[in-house]
mmCIF file of the N, C-alpha and C atoms, coordinates in Angstrom:
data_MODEL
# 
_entry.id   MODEL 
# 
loop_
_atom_site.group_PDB 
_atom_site.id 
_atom_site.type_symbol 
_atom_site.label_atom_id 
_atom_site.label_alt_id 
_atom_site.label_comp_id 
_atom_site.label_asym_id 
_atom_site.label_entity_id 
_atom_site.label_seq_id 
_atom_site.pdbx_PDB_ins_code 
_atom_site.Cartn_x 
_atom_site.Cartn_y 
_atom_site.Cartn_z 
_atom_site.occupancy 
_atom_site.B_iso_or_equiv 
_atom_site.pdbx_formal_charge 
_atom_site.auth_seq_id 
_atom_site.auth_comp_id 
_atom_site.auth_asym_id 
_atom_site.auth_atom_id 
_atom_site.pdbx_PDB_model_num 
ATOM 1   N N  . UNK A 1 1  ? 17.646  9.411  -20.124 1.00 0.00 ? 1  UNK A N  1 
ATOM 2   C CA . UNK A 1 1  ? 17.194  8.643  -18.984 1.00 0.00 ? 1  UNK A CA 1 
ATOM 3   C C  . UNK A 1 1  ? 16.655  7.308  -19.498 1.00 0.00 ? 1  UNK A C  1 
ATOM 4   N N  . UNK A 1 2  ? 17.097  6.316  -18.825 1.00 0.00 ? 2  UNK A N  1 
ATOM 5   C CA . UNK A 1 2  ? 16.476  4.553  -19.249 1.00 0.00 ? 2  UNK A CA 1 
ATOM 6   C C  . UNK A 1 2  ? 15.321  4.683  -18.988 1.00 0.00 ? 2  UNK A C  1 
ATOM 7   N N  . UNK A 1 3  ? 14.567  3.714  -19.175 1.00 0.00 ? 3  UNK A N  1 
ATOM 8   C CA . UNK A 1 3  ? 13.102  3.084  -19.120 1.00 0.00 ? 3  UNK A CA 1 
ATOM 9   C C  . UNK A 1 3  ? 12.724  2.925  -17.505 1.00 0.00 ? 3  UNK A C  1 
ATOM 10  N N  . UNK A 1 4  ? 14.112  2.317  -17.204 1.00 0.00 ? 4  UNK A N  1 
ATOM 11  C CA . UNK A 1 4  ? 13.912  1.708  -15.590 1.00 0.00 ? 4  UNK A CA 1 
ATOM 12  C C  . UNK A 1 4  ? 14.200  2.822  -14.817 1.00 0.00 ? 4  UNK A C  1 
ATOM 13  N N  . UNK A 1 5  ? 15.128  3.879  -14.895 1.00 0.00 ? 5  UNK A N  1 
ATOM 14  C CA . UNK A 1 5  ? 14.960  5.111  -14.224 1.00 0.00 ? 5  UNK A CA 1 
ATOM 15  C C  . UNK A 1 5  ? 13.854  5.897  -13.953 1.00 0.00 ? 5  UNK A C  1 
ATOM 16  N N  . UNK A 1 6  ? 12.680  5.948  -15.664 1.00 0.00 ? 6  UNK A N  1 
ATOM 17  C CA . UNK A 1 6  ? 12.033  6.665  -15.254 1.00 0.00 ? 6  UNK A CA 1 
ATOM 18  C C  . UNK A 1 6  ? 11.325  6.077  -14.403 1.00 0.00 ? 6  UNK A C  1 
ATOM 19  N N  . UNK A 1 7  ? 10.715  4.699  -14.243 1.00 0.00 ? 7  UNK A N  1 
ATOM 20  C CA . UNK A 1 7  ? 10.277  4.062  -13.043 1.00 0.00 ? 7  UNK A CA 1 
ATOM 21  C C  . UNK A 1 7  ? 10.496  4.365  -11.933 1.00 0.00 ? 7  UNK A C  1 
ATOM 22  N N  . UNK A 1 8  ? 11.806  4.216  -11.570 1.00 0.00 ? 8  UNK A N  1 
ATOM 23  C CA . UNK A 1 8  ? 12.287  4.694  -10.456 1.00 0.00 ? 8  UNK A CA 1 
ATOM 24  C C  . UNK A 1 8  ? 12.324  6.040  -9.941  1.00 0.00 ? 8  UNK A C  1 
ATOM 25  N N  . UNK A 1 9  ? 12.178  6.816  -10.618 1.00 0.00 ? 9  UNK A N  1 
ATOM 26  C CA . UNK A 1 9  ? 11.922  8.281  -9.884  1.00 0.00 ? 9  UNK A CA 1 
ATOM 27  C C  . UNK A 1 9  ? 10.376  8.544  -10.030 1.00 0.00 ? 9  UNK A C  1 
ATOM 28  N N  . UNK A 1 10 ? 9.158   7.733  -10.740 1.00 0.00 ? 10 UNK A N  1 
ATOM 29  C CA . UNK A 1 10 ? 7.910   7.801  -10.411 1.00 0.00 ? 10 UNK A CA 1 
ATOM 30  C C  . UNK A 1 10 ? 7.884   6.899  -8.788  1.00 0.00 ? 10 UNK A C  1 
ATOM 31  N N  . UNK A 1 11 ? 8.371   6.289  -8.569  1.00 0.00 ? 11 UNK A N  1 
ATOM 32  C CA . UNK A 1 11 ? 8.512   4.987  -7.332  1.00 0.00 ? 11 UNK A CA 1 
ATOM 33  C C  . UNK A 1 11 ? 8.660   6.082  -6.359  1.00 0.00 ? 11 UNK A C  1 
ATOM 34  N N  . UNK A 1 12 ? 9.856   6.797  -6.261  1.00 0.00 ? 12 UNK A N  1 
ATOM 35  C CA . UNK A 1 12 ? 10.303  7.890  -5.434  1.00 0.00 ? 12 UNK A CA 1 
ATOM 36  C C  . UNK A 1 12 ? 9.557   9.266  -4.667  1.00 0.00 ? 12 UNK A C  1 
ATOM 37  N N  . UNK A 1 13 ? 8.836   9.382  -6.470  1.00 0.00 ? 13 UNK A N  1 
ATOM 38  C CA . UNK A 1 13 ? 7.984   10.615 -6.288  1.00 0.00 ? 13 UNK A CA 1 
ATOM 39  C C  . UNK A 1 13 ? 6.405   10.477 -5.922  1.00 0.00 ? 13 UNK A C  1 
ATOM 40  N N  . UNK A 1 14 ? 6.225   9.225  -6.121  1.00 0.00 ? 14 UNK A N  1 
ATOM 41  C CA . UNK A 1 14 ? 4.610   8.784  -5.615  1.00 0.00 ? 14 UNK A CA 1 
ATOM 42  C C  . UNK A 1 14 ? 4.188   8.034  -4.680  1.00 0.00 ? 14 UNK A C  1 
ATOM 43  N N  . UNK A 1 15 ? 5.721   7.035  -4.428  1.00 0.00 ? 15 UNK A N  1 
ATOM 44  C CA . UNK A 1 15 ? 5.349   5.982  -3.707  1.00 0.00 ? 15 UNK A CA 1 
ATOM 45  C C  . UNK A 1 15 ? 4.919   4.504  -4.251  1.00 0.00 ? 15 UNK A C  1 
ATOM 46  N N  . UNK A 1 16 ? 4.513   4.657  -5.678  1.00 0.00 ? 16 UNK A N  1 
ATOM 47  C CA . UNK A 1 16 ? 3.779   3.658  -6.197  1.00 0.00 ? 16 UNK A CA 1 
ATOM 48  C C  . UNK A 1 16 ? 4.589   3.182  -7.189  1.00 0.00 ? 16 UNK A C  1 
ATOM 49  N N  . UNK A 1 17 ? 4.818   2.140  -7.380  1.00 0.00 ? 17 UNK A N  1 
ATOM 50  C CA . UNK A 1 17 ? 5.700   1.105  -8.275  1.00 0.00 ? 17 UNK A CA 1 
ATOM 51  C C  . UNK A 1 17 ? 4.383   0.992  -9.622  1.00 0.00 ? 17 UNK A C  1 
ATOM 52  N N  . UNK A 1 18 ? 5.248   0.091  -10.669 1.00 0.00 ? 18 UNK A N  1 
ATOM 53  C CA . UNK A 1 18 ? 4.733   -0.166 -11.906 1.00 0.00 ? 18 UNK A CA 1 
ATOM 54  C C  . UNK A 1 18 ? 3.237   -0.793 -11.411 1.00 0.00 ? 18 UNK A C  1 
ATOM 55  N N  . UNK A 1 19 ? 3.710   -2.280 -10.796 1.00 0.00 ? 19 UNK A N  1 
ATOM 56  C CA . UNK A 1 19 ? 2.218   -2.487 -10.550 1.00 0.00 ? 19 UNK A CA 1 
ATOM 57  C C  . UNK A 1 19 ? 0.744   -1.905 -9.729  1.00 0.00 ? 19 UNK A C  1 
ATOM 58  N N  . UNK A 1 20 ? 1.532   -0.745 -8.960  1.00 0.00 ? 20 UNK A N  1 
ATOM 59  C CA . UNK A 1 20 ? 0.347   -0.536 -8.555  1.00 0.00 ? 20 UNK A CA 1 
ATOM 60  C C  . UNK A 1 20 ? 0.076   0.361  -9.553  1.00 0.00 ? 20 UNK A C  1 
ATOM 61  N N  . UNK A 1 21 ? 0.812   1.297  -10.416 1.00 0.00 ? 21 UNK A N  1 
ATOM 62  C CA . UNK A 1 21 ? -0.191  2.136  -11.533 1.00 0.00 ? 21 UNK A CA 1 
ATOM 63  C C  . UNK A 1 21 ? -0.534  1.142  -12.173 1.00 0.00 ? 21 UNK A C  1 
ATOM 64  N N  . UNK A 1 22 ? -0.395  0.429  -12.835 1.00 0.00 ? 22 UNK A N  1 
ATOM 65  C CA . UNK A 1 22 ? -1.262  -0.670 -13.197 1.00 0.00 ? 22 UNK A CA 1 
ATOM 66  C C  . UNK A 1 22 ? -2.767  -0.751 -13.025 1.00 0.00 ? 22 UNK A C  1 
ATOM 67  N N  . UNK A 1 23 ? -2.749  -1.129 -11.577 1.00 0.00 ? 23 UNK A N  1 
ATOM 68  C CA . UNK A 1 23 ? -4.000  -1.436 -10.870 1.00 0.00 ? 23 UNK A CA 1 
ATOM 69  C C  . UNK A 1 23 ? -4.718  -0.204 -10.487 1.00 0.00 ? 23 UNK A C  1 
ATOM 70  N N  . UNK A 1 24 ? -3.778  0.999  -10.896 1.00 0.00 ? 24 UNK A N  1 
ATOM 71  C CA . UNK A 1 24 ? -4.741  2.565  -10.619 1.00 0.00 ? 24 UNK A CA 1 
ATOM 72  C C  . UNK A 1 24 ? -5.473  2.257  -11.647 1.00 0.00 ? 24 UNK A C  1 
ATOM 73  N N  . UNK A 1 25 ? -4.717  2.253  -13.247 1.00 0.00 ? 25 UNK A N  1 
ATOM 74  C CA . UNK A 1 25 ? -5.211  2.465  -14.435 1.00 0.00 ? 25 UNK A CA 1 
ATOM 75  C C  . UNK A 1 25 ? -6.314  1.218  -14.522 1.00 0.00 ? 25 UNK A C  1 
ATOM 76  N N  . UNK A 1 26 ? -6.562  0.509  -14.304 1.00 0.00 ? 26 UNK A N  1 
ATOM 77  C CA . UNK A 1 26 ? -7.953  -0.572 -14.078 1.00 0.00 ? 26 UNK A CA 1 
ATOM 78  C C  . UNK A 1 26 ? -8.763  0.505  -13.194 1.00 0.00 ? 26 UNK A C  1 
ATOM 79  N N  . UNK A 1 27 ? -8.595  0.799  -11.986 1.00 0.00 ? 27 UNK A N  1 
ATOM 80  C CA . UNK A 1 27 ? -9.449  1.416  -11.398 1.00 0.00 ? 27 UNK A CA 1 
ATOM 81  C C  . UNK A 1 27 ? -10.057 2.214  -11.768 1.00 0.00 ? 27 UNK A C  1 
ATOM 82  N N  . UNK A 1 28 ? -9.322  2.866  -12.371 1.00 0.00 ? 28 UNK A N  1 
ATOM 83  C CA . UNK A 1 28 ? -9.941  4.240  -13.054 1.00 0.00 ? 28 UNK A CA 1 
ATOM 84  C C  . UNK A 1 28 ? -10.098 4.134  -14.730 1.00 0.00 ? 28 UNK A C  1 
ATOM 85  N N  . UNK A 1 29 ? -10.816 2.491  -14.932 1.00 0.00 ? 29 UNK A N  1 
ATOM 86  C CA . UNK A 1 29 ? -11.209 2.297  -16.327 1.00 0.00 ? 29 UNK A CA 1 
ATOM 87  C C  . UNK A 1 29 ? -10.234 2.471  -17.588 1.00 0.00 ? 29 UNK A C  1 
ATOM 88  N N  . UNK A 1 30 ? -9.270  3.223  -17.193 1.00 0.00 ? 30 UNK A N  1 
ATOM 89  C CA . UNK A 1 30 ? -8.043  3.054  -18.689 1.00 0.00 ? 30 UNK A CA 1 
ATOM 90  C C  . UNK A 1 30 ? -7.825  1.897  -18.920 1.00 0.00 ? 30 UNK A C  1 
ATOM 91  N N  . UNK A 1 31 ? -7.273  0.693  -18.723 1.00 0.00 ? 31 UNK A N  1 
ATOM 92  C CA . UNK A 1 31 ? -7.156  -0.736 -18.636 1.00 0.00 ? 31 UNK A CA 1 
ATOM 93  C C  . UNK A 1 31 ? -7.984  -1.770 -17.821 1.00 0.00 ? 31 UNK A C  1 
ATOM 94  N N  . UNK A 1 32 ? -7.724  -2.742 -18.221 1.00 0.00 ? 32 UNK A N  1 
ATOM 95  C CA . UNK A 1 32 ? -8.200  -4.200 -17.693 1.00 0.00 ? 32 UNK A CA 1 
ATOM 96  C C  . UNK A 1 32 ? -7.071  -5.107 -17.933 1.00 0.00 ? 32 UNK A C  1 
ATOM 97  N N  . UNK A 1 33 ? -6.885  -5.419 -16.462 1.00 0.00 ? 33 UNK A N  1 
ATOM 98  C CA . UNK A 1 33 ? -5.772  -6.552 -16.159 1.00 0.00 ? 33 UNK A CA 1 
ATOM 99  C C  . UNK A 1 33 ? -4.756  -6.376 -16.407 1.00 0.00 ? 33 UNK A C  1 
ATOM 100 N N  . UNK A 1 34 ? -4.398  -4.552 -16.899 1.00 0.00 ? 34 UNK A N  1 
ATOM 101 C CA . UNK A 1 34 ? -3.201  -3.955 -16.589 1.00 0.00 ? 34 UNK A CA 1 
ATOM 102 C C  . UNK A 1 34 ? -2.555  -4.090 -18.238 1.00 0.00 ? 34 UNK A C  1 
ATOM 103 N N  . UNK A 1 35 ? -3.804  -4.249 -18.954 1.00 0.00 ? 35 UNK A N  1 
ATOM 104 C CA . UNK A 1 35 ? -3.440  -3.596 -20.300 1.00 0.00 ? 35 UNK A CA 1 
ATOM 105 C C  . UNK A 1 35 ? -4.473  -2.389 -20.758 1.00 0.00 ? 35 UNK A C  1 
ATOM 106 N N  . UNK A 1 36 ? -4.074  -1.695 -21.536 1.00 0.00 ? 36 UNK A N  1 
ATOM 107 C CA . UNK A 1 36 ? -4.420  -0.466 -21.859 1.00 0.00 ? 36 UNK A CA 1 
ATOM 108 C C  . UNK A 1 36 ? -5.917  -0.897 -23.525 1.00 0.00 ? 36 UNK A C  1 
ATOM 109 N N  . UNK A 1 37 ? -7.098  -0.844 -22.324 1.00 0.00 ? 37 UNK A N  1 
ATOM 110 C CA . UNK A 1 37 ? -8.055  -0.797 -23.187 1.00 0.00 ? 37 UNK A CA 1 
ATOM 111 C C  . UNK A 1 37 ? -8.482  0.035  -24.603 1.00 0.00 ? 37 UNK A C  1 
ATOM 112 N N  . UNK A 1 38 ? -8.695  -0.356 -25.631 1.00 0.00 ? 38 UNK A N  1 
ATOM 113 C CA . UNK A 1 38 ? -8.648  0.338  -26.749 1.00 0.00 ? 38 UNK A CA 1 
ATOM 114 C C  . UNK A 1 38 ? -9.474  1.354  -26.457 1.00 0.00 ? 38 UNK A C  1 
ATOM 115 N N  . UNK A 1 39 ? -9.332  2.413  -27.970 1.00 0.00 ? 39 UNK A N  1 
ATOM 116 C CA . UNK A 1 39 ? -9.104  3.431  -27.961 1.00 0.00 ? 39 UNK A CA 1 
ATOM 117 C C  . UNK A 1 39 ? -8.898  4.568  -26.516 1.00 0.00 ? 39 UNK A C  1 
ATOM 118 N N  . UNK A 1 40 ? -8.077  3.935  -25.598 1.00 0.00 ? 40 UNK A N  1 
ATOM 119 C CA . UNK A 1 40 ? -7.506  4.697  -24.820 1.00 0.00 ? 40 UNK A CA 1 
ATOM 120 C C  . UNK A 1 40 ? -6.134  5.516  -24.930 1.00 0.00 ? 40 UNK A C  1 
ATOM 121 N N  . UNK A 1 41 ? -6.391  7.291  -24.828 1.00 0.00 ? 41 UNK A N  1 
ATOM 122 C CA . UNK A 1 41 ? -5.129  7.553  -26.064 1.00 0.00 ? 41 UNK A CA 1 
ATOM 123 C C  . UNK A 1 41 ? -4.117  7.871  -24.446 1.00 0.00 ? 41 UNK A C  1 
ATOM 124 N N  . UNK A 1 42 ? -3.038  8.163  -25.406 1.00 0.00 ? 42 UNK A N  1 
ATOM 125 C CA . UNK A 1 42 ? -1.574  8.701  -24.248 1.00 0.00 ? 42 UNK A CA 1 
ATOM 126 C C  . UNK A 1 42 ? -2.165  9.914  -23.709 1.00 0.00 ? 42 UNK A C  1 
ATOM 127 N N  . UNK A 1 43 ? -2.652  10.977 -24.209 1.00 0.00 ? 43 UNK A N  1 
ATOM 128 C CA . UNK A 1 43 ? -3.420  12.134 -23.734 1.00 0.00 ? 43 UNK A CA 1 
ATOM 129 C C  . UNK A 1 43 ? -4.225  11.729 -22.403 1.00 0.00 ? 43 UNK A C  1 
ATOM 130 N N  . UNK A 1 44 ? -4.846  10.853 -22.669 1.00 0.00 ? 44 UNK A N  1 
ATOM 131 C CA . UNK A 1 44 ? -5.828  11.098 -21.234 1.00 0.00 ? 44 UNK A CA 1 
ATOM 132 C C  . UNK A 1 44 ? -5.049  10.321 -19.615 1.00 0.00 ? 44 UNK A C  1 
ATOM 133 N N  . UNK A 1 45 ? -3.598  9.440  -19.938 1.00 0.00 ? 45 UNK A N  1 
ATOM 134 C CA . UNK A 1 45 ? -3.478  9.002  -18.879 1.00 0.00 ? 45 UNK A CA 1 
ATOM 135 C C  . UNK A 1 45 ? -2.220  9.819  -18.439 1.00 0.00 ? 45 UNK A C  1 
ATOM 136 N N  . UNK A 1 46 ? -1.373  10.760 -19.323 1.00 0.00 ? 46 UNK A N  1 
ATOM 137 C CA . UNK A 1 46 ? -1.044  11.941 -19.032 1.00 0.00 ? 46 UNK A CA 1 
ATOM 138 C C  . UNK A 1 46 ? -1.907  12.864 -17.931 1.00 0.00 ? 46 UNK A C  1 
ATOM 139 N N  . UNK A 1 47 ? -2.612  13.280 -18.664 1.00 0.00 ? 47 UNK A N  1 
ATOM 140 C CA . UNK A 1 47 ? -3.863  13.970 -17.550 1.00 0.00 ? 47 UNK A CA 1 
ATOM 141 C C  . UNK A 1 47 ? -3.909  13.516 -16.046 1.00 0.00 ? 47 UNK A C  1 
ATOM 142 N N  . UNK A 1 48 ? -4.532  12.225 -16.338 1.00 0.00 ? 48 UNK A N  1 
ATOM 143 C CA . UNK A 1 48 ? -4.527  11.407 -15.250 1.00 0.00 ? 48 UNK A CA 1 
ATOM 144 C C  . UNK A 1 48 ? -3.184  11.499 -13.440 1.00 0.00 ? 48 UNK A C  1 
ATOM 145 N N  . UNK A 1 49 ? -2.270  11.044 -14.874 1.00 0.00 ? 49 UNK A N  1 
ATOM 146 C CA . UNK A 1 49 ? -1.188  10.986 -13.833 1.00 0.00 ? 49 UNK A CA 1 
ATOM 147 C C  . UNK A 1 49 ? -0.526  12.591 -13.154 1.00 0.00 ? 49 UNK A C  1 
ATOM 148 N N  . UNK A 1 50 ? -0.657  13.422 -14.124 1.00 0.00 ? 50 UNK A N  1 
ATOM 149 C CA . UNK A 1 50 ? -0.244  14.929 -14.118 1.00 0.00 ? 50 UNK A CA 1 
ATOM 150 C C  . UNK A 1 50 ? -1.496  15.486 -12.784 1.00 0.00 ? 50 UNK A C  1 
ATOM 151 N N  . UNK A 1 51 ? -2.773  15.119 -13.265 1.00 0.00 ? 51 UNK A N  1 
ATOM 152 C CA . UNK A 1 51 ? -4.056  15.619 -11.938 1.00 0.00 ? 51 UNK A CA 1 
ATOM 153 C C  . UNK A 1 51 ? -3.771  14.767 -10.537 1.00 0.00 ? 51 UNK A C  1 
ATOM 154 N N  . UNK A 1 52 ? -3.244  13.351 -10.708 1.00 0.00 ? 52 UNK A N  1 
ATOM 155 C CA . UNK A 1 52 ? -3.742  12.457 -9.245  1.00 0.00 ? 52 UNK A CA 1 
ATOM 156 C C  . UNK A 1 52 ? -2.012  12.737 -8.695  1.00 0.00 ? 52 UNK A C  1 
ATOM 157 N N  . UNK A 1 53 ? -1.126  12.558 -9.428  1.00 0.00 ? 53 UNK A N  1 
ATOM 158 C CA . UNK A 1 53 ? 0.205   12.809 -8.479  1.00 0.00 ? 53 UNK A CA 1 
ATOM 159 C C  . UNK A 1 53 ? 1.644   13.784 -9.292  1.00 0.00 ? 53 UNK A C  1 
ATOM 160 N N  . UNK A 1 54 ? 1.070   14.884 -10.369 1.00 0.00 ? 54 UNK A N  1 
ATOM 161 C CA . UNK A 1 54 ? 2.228   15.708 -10.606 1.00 0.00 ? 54 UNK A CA 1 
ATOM 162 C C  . UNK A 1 54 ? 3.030   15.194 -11.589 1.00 0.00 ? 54 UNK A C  1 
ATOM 163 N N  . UNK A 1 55 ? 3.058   14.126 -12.302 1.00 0.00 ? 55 UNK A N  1 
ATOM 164 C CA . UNK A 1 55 ? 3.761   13.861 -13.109 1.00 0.00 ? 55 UNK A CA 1 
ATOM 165 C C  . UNK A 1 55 ? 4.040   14.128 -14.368 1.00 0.00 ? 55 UNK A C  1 
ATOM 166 N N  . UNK A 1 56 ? 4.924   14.681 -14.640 1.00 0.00 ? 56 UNK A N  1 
ATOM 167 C CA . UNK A 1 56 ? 5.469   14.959 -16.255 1.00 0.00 ? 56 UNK A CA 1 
ATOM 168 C C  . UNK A 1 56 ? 4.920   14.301 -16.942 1.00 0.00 ? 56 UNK A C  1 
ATOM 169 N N  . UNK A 1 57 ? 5.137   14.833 -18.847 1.00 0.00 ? 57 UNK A N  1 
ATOM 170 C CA . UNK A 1 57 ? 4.865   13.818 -20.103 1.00 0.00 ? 57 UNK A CA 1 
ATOM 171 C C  . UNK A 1 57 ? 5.697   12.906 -19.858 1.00 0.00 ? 57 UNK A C  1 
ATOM 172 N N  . UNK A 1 58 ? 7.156   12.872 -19.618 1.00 0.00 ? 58 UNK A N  1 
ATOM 173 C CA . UNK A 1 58 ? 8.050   11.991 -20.067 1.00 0.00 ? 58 UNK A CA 1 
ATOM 174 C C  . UNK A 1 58 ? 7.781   10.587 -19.141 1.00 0.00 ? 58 UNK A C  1 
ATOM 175 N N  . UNK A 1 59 ? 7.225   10.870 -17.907 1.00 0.00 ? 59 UNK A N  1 
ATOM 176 C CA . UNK A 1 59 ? 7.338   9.987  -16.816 1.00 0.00 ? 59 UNK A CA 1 
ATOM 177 C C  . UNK A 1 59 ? 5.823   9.527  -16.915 1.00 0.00 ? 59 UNK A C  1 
ATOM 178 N N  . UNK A 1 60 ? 4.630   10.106 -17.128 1.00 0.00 ? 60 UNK A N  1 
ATOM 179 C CA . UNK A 1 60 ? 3.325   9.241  -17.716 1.00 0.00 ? 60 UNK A CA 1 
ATOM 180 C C  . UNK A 1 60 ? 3.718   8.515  -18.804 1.00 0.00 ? 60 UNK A C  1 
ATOM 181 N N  . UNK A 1 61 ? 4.282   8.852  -19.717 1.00 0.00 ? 61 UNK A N  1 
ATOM 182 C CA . UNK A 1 61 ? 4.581   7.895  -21.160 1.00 0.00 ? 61 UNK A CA 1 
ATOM 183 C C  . UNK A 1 61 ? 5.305   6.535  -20.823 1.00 0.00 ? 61 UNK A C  1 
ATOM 184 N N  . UNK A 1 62 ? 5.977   6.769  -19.857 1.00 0.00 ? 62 UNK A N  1 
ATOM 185 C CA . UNK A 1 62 ? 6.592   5.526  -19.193 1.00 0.00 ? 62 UNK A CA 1 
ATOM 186 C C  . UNK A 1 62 ? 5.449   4.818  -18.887 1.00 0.00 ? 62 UNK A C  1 
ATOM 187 N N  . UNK A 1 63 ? 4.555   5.430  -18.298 1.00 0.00 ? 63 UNK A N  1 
ATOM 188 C CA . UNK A 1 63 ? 3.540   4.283  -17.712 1.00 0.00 ? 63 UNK A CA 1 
ATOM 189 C C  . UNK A 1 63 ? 2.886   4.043  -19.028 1.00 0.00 ? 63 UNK A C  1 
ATOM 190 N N  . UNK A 1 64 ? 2.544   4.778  -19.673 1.00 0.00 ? 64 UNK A N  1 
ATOM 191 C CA . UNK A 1 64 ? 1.580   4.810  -20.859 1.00 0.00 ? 64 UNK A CA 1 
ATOM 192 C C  . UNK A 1 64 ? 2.274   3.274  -21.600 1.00 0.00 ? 64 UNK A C  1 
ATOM 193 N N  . UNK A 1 65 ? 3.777   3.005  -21.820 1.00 0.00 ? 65 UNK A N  1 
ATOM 194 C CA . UNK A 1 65 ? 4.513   2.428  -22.577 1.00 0.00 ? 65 UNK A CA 1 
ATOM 195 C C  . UNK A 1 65 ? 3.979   0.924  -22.081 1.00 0.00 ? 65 UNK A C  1 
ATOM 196 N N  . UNK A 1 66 ? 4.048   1.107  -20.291 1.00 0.00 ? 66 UNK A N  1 
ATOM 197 C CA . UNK A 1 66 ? 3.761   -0.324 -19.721 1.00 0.00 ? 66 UNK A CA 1 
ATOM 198 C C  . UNK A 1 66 ? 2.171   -0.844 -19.663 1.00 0.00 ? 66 UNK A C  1 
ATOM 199 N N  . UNK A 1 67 ? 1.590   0.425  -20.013 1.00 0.00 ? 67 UNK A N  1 
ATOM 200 C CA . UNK A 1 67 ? -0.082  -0.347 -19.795 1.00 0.00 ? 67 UNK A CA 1 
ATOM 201 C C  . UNK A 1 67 ? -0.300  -0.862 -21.509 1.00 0.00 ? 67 UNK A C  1 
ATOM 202 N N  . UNK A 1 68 ? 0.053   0.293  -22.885 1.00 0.00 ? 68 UNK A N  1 
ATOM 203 C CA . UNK A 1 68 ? 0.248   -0.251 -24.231 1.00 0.00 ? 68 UNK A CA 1 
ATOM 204 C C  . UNK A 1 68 ? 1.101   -1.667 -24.366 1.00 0.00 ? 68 UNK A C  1 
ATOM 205 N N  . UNK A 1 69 ? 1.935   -2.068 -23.541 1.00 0.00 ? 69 UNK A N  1 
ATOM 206 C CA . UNK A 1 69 ? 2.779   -3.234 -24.132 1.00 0.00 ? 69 UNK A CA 1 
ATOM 207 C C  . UNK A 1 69 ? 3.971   -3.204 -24.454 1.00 0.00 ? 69 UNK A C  1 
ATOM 208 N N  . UNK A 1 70 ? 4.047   -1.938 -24.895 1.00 0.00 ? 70 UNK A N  1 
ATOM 209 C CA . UNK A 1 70 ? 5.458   -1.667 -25.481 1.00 0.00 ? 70 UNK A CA 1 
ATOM 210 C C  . UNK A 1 70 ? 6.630   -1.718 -24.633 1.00 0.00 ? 70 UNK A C  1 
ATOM 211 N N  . UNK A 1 71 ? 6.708   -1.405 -23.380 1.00 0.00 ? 71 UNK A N  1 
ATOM 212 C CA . UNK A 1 71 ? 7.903   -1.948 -22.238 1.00 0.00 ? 71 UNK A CA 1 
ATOM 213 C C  . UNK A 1 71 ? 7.137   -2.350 -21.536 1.00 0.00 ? 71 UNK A C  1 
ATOM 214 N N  . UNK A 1 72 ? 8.420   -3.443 -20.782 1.00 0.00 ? 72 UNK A N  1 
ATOM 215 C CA . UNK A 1 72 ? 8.223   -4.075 -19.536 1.00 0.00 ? 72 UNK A CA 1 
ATOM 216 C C  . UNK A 1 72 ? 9.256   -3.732 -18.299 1.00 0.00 ? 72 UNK A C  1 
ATOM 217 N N  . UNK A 1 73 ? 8.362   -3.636 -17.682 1.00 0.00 ? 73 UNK A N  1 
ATOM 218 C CA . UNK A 1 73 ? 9.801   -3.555 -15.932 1.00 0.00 ? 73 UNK A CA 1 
ATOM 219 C C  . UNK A 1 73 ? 10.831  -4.957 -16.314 1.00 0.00 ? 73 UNK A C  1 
ATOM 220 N N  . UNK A 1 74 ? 12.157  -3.218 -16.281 1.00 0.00 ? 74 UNK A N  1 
ATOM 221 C CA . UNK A 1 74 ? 13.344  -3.812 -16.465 1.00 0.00 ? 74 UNK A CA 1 
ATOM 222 C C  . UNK A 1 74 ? 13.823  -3.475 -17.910 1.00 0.00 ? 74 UNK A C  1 
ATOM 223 N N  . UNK A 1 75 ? 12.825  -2.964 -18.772 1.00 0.00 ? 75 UNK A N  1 
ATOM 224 C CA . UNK A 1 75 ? 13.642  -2.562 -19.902 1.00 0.00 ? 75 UNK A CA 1 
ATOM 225 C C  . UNK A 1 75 ? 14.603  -1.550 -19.980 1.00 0.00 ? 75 UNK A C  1 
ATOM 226 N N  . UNK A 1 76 ? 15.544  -1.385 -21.088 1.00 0.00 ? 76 UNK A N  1 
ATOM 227 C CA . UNK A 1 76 ? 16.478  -0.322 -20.934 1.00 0.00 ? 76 UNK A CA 1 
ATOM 228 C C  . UNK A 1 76 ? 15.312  0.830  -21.574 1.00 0.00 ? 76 UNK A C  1 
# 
C-alpha cells in the first residue's frame, strides 16, 4: 500500500484528512505546529490513534511519518 493510500483510507475511516490529525496531535500535546515534539515516541501516537478512532499500526505510522517529517501528503 502507498503512503497516499494509507491516507486515504484513514480519510475514509475517520473522516479526518492529514491536516486535521495534525491539529489533533497539537491538541493533544504530541506536536506543535504539526511537527512531532521531541522525545515523542511512535508508541504513544499509535495508542492515541488506535483509543480516539480504531486505527491500525500501519495506518498511525502514516501519521506518525507526517507529524516526524519523514513524508509529506502526496508521497509515494
Amino acid at each position: 500500500m502507498s503512503f497516499q493510500a494509507y491516507l486515504d483510507t484513514i480519510k475514509t475511516r475517520t473522516g479526518k484528512g492529514p491536516e486535521d490529525l495534525l491539529a489533533l496531535a497539537d491538541g493533544k500535546g504530541f506536536s506543535q505546529g504539526g511537527k512531532l515534539k521531541p522525545g515523542v515516541k511512535a508508541g504513544q501516537i499509535i495508542e492515541w490513534l488506535g483509543a480516539d478512532f480504531g486505527l491500525g499500526h500501519g495506518h498511525s505510522m502514516a501519521v506518525y511519518a507526517l507529524l516526524s517529517g519523514k513524508k509529506q501528503v502526496g508521497d509515494k
